[in-house]
C-alpha positions in Angstrom: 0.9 -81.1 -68.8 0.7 -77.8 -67.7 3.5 -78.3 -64.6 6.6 -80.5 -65.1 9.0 -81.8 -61.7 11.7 -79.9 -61.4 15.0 -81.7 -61.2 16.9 -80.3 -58.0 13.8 -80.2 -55.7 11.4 -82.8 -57.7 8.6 -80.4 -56.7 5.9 -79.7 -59.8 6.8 -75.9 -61.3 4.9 -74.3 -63.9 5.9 -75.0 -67.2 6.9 -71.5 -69.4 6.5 -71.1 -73.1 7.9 -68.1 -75.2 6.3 -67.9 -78.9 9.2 -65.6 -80.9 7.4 -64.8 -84.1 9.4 -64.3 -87.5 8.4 -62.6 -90.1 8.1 -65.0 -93.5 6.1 -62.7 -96.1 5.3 -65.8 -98.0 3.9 -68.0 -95.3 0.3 -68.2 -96.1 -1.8 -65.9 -94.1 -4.0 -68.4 -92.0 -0.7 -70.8 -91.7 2.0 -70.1 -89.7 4.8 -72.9 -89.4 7.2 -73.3 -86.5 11.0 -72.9 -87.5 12.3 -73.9 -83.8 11.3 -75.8 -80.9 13.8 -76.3 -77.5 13.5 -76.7 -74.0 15.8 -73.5 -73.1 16.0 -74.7 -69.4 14.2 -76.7 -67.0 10.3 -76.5 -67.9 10.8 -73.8 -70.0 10.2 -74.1 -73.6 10.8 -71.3 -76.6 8.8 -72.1 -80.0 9.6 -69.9 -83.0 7.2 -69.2 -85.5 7.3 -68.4 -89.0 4.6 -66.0 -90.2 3.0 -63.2 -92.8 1.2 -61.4 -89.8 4.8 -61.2 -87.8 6.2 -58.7 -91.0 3.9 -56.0 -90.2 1.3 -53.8 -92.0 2.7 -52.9 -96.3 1.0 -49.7 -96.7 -0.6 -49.6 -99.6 -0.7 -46.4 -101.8 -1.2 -47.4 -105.6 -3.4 -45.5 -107.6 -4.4 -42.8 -104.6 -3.3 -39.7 -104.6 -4.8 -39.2 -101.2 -6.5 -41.0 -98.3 -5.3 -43.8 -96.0 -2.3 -46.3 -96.9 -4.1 -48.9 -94.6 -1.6 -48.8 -92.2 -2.1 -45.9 -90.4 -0.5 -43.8 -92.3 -1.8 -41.2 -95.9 -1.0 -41.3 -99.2 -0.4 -38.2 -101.2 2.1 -35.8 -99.3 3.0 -36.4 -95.7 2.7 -33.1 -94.7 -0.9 -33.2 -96.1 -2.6 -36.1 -93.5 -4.3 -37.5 -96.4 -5.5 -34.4 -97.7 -5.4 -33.1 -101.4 -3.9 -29.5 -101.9 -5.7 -26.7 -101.7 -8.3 -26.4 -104.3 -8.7 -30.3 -105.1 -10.9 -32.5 -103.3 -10.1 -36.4 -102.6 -12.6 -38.6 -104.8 -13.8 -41.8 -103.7 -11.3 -43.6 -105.1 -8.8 -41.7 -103.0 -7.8 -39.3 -105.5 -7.3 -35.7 -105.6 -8.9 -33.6 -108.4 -10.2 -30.4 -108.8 -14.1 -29.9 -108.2 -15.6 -29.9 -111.5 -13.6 -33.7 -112.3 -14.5 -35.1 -108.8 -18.3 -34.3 -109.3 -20.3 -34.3 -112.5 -21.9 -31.5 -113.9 -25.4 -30.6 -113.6 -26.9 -29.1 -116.5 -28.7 -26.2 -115.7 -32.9 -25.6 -117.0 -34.4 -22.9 -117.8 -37.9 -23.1 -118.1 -38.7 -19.3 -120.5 
């Protein structure tokens, strides 16, 4: 099935498919559906697919301050990589805070 007989020369030809994928953000993730099937010429065959994974990556930035956006990309300002501003440090959940917030304090002993 791999090789149909081409009309003009009845010879066997390879047979050509083209997957176009669409973006459909409300196909579920481990479901795409096809929204077109045609033979575009002779043995050669185009299937469109509808599917969550053709929209591309939603950076996701709620609640951090800095850190990744899953994506590729930082949250927080651009023009700091993912980095807090000077003087803050990014906690782990991926927000900035100044030292004293992002780590708890140690009560110091003295042993007189």
């Amino acid at each position: 099935p791999f090789q149909c007989v081409d009309p003009d020369t009845q010879k066997l030809i390879s047979r050509q498919v083209t997957f176009v994928l669409t973006c459909d953000p409300n196909a579920p993730i481990f479901n795409p559906h096809a929204t077109r099937a045609e033979e575009v010429s002779t043995c050669n065959y185009e299937i469109e697919m509808a599917t969550k994974y053709a929209c591309g990556c939603a950076p996701d930035c709620s609640g951090k301050t800095c850190g990744g956006d899953g994506c590729g990309g930082y949250c927080g300002g651009d023009d700091l990589g993912g980095k807090c501003p000077e003087g803050q440090t990014c906690d782990a959940t991926e927000v900035c805070r100044d030292p004293a917030a992002a780590a708890p304090s140690k009560g110091k002993y003295t042993k007189t």
